[in-house]
C-alpha positions as semicolon CSV with decimal commas, in nm:
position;residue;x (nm);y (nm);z (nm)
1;X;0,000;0,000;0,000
2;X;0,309;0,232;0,044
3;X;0,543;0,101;-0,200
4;X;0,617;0,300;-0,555
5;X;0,878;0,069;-0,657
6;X;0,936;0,141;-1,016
7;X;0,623;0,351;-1,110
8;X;0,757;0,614;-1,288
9;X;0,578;0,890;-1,089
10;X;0,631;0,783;-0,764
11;X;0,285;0,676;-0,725
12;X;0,176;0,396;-0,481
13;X;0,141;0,119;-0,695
14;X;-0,167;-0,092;-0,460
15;X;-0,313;0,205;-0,396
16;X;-0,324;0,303;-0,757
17;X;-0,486;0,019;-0,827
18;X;-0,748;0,021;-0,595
19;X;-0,858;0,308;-0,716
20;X;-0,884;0,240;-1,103
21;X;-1,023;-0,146;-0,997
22;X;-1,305;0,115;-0,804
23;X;-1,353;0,307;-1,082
24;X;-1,420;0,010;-1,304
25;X;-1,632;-0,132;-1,084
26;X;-1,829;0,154;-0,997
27;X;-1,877;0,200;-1,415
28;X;-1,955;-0,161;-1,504
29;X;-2,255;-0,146;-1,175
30;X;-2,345;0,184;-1,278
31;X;-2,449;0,055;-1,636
32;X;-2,772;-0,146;-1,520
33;X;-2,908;0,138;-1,344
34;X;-2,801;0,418;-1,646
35;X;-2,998;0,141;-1,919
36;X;-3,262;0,110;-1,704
37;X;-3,305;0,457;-1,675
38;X;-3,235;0,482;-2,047
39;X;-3,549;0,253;-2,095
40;X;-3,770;0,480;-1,910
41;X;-3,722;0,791;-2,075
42;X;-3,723;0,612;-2,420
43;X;-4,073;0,472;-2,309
44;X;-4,202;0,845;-2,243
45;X;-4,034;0,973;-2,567
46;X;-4,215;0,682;-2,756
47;X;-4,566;0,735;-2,564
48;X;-4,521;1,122;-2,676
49;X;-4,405;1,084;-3,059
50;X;-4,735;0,831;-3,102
51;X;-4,975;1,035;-2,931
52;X;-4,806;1,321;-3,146
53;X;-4,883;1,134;-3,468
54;X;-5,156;1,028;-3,402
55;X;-5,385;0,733;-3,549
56;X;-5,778;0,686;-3,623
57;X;-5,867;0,428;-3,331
58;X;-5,729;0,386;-2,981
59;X;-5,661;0,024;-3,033
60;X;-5,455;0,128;-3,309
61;X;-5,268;0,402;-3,139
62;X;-5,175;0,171;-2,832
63;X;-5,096;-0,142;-3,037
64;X;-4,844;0,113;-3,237
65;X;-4,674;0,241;-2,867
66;X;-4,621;-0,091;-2,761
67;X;-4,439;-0,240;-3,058
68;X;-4,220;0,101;-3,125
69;X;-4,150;0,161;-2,702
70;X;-4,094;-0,264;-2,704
71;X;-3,797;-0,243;-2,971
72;X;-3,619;0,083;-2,870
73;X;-3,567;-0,087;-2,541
74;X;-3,512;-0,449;-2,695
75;X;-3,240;-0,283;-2,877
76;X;-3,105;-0,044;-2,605
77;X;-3,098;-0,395;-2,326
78;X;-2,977;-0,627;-2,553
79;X;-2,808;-0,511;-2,851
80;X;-2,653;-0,186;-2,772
81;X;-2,435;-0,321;-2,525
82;X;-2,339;-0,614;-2,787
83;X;-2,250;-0,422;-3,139
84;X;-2,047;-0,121;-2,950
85;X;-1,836;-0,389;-2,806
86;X;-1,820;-0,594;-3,090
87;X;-1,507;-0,680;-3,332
88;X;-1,621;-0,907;-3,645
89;X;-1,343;-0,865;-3,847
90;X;-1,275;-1,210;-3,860
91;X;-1,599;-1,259;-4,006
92;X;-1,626;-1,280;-4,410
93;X;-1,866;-0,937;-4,380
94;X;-1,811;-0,709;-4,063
95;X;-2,048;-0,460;-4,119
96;X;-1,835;-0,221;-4,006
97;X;-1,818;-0,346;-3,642
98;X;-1,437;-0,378;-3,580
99;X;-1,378;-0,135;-3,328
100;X;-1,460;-0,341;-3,014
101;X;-1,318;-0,594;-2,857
102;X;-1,534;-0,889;-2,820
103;X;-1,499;-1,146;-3,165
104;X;-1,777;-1,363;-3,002
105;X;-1,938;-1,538;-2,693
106;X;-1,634;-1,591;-2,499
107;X;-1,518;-1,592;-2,132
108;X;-1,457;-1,188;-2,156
109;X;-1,770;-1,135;-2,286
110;X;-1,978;-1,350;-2,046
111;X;-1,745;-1,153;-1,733
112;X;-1,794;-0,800;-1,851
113;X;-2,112;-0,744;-2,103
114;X;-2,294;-1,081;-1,912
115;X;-2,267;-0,987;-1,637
116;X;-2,435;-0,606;-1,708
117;X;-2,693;-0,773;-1,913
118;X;-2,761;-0,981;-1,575
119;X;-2,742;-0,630;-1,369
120;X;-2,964;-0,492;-1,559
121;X;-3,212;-0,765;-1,557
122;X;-3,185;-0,817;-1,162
123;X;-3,249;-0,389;-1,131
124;X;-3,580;-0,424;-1,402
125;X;-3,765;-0,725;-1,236
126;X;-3,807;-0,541;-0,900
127;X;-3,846;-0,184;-1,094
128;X;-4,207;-0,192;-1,130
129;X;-4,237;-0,250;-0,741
130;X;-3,985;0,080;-0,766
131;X;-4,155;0,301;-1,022
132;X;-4,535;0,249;-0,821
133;X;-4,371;0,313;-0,480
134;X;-4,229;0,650;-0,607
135;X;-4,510;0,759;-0,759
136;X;-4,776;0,723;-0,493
137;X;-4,495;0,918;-0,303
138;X;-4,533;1,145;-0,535
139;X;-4,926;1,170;-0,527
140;X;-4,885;1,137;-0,152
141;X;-4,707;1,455;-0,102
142;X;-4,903;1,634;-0,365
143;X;-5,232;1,592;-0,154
144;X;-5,061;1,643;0,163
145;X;-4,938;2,007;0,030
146;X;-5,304;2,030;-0,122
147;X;-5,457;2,024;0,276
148;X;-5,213;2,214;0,409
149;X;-5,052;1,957;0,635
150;X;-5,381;1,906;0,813
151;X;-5,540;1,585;0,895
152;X;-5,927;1,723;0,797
153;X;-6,085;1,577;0,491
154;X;-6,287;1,864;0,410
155;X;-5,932;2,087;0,363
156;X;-5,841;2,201;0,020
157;X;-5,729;2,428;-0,188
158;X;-5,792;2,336;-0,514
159;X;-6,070;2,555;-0,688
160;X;-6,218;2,325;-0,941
161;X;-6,386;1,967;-0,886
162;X;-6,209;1,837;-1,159
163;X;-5,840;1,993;-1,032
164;X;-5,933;1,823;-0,698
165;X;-6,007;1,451;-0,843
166;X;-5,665;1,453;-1,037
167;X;-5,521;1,529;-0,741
168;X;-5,666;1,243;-0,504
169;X;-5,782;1,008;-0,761
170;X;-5,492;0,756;-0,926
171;X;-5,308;0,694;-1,186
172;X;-5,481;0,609;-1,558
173;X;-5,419;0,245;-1,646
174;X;-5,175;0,223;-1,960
175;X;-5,168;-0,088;-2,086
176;X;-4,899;-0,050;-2,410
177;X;-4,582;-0,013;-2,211
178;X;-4,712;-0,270;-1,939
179;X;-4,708;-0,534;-2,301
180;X;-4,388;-0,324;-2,367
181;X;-4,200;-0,437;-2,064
182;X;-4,308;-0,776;-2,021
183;X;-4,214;-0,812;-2,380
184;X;-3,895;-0,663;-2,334
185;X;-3,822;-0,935;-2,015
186;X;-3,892;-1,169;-2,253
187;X;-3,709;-1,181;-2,526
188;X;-3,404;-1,067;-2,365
189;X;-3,407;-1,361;-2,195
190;X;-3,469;-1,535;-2,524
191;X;-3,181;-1,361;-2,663
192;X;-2,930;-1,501;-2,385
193;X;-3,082;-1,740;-2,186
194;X;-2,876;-2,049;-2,309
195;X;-2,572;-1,875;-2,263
196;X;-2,715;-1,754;-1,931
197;X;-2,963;-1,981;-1,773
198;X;-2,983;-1,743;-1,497
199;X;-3,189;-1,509;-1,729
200;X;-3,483;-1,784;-1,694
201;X;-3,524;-1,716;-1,329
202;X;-3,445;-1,377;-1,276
203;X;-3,732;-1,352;-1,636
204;X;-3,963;-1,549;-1,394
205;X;-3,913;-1,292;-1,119
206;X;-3,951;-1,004;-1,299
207;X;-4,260;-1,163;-1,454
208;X;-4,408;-1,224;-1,114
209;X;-4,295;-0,884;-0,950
210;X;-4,506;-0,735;-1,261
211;X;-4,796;-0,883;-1,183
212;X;-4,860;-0,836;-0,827
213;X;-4,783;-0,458;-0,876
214;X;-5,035;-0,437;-1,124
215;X;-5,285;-0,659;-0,997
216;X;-5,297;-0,419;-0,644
217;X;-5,238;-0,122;-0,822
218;X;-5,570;-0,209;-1,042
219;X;-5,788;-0,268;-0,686
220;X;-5,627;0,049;-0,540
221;X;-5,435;0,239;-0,706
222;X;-5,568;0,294;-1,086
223;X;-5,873;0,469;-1,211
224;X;-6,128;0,240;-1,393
225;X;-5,941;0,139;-1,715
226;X;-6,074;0,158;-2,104
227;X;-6,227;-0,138;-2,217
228;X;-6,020;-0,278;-2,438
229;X;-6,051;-0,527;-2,769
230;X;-5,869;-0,834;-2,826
231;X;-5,680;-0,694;-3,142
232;X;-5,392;-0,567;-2,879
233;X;-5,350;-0,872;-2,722
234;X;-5,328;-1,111;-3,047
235;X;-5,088;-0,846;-3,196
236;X;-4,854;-0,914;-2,795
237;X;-4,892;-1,271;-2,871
238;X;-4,849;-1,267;-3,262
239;X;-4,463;-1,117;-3,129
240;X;-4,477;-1,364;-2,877
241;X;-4,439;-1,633;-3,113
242;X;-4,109;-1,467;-3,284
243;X;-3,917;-1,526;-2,937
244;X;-3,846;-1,892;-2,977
245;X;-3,708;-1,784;-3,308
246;X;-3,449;-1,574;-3,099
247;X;-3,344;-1,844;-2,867
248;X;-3,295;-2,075;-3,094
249;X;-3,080;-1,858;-3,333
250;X;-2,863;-1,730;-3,057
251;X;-2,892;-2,037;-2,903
252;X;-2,768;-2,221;-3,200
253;X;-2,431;-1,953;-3,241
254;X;-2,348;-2,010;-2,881
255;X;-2,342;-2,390;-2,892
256;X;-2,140;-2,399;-3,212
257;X;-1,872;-2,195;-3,056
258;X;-1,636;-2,475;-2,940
259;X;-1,435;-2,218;-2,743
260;X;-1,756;-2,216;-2,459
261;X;-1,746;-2,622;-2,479
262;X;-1,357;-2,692;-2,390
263;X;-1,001;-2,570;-2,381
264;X;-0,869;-2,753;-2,711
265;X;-0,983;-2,453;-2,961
266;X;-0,792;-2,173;-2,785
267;X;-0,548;-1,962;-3,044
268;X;-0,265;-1,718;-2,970
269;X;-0,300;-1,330;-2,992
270;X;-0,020;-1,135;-3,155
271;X;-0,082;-0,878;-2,853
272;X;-0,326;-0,863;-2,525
273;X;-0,520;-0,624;-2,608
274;X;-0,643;-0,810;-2,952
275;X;-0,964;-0,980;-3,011
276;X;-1,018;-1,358;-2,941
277;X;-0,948;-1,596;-3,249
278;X;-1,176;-1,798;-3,283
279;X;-1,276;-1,930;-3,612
280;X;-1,628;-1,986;-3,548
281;X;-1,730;-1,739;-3,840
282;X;-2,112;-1,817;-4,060
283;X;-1,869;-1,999;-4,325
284;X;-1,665;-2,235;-4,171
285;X;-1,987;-2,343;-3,960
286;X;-2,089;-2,493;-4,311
287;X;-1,767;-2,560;-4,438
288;X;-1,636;-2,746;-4,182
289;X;-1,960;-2,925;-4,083
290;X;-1,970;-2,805;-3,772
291;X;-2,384;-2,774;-3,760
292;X;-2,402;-3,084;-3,775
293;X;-2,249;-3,167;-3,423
294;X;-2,434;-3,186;-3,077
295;X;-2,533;-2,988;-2,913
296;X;-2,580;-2,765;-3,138
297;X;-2,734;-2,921;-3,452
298;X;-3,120;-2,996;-3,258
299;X;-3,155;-2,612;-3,197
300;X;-3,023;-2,553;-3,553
301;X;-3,295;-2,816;-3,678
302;X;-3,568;-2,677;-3,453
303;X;-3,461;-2,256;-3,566
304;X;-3,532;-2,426;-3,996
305;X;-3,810;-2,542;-3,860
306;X;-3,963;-2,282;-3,720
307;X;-3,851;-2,058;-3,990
308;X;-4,047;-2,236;-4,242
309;X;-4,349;-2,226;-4,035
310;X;-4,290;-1,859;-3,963
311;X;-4,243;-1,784;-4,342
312;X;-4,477;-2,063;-4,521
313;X;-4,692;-2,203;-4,221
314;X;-5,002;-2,006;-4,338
315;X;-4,988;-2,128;-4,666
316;X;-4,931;-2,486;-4,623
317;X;-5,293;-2,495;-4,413
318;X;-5,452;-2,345;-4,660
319;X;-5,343;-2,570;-4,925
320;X;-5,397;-2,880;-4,671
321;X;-5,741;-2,750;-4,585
322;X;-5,791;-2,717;-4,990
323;X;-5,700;-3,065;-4,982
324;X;-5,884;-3,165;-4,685
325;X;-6,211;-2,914;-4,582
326;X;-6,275;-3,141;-4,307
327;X;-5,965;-2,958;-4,119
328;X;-6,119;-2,641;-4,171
329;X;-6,203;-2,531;-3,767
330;X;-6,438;-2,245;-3,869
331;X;-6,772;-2,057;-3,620
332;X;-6,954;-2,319;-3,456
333;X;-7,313;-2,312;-3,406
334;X;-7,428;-2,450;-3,104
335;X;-7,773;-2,563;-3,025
336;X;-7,850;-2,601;-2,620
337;X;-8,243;-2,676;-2,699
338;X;-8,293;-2,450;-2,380
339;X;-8,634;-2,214;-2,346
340;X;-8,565;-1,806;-2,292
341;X;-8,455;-1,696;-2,005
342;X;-8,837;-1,593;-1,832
343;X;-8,992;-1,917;-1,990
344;X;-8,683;-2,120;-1,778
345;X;-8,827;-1,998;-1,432
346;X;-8,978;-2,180;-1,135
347;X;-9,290;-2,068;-0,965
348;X;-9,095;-1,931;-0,693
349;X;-8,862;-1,684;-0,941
350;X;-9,127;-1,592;-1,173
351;X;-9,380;-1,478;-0,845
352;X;-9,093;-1,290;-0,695
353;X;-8,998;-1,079;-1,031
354;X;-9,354;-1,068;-1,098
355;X;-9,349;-0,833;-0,743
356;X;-9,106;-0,677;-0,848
357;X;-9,232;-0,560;-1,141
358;X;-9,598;-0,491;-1,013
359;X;-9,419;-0,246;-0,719
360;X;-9,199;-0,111;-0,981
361;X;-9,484;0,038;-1,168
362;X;-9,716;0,133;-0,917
363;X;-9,476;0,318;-0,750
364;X;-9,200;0,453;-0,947
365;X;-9,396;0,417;-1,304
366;X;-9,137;0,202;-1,473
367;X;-9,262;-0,129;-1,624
368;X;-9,004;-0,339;-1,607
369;X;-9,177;-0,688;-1,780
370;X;-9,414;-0,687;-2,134
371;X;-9,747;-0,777;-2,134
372;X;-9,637;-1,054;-2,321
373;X;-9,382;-1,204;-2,077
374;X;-9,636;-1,173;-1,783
């Protein structure tokens, strides 16, 4: 801790080194909390440039904010973190990513970009819980200034009804970026989850943590929500369907990189701070045979297969069912062979709502039953 042999400024060497391990440490933790926080405000900038557009139906207009706010923070969680850090140059096409570091899925990646993917994924499951605690604090100290620090009920000093039930009533229910984030834990986990089982957990977590916040916040919290159509949640699930596409792809690259399976495919570097070898590149995967070997072949199998259903699986039921009507699963009628509703009562039921209707209109004047169903 005191020593400065051979620094060239004298400096303590431990000491020294402390202090730049702190700083990297303190950078690589700060990270989850910065792309979480990144996430947020590109959800409010998305929320703002749809509503600014605009579109002819509300249905519409959400289903629009949760696809647009779901990708800007699919890309900022899982991807951004990925392509600045990435050096391809050993693939046949780079695309211009050679200024990283990280050639592939290797042991540096997994200890530095992992293990903020991880962070960040720890920091969003409990988030929610987070986000609603802070804003009833928020509302809370809002209608505490509104009364004036006084306990009485009757005490306000808003002048308007309606300025005094935004103040004490809750939050509105917004559905899209509820989708957006669930969506978001999703296929993140998708994305690296066989590289990182812990994703599946941590995914199941954040999942849960979702749902109990929104569950009480609906009983207590939220105002009475929109009703809303199905066509939002078939478009949620339509994307739902495209995540086992993602696993298996990058499920597929990760097991076909024999550097993650054992020790025997480790090259030299001409200098440290060079890029992995690795010669796992989208040619020699096909040249050399090598999708073809466990364990990575089944998920490349499954990944065509789903593929072709993804691409063609529309049209090859409607030829079968061409083929075949009987497959055809179209409306079905059904026929109970049950009487109306006022024909299906006992004695008992039919005396009692008969009361009710004869009190109804002697008293208030509203007939309540036709002639024809007394």
């Amino acid at each position: 801790m005191t020593s400065a042999y051979g620094h060239p400024q004298k400096k303590l060497i431990c000491l020294e080194y402390q202090s730049i391990s702190l700083e990297v440490f303190v950078w690589l933790n700060s990270l989850k909390y910065f792309i979480t926080g990144v996430n947020f405000f590109l959800r409010t900038i998305c929320i703002a440039l749809v509503a600014w557009i605009g579109y002819p139906t509300e249905t519409e207009k959400l289903g629009m904010t949760t696809k647009m706010t779901f990708f800007v923070q699919y890309f900022n969680t899982a991807f951004l973190l990925l392509l600045v850090n990435a050096d391809l140059g050993e693939q046949p096409f780079s695309f211009g990513l050679t200024g990283g570091t990280e050639s592939d899925f290797d042991k540096t990646w997994f200890k530095v970009i992992g293990n903020t993917i991880v962070s960040t994924m720890m920091f969003s499951a409990v988030f929610p819980l987070m986000e609603a605690c802070g804003f009833f604090g928020i509302r809370l100290v809002l209608r505490i200034l509104d009364k004036g620090f006084t306990s009485d009920p009757y005490t306000t000093k808003k002048t308007s009804i309606q300025a005094y039930i935004n103040t004490y009533s809750g939050p509105q229910y917004l559905m899209h970026f509820k989708y957006s984030a669930l969506l978001n834990i999703i296929f993140v986990t998708m994305t690296y989850g066989y590289g990182m089982p812990i994703l599946f957990p941590i995914a199941a977590v954040g999942i849960l943590v979702l749902y109990f916040v929104e569950k009480t916040m609906l009983y207590y919290a939220y105002r009475l929500p929109p009703m809303y159509d199905e066509r939002l949640s078939q478009s949620v699930l339509s994307m739902l369907g495209k995540a086992p596409l993602i696993f298996l792809g990058f499920g597929y690259w990760m097991a076909s990189n024999k550097q993650m399976l054992s020790n025997e495919h480790v090259y030299p570097k001409d200098r440290m701070t060079a890029p992995e070898t690795t010669h796992h590149t989208y040619g020699e995967i096909w040249t050399k045979g090598d999708c073809l070997e466990a364990p990575a072949w089944p998920l490349f199998a499954l990944f065509v297969l789903l593929t072709f259903n993804e691409l063609f699986g529309n049209t090859v039921m409607k030829c079968l069912i061409f083929c075949f009507p009987s497959l055809e699963i179209g409306d079905i009628e059904l026929d109970e062979d049950i009487d109306n509703y006022w024909a299906s009562l006992d004695d008992k039921d039919r005396n009692w709502a008969l009361k009710e209707d004869s009190y109804s209109t002697d008293t208030l004047g509203l007939q309540l039953f036709t002639v024809k169903q007394k």
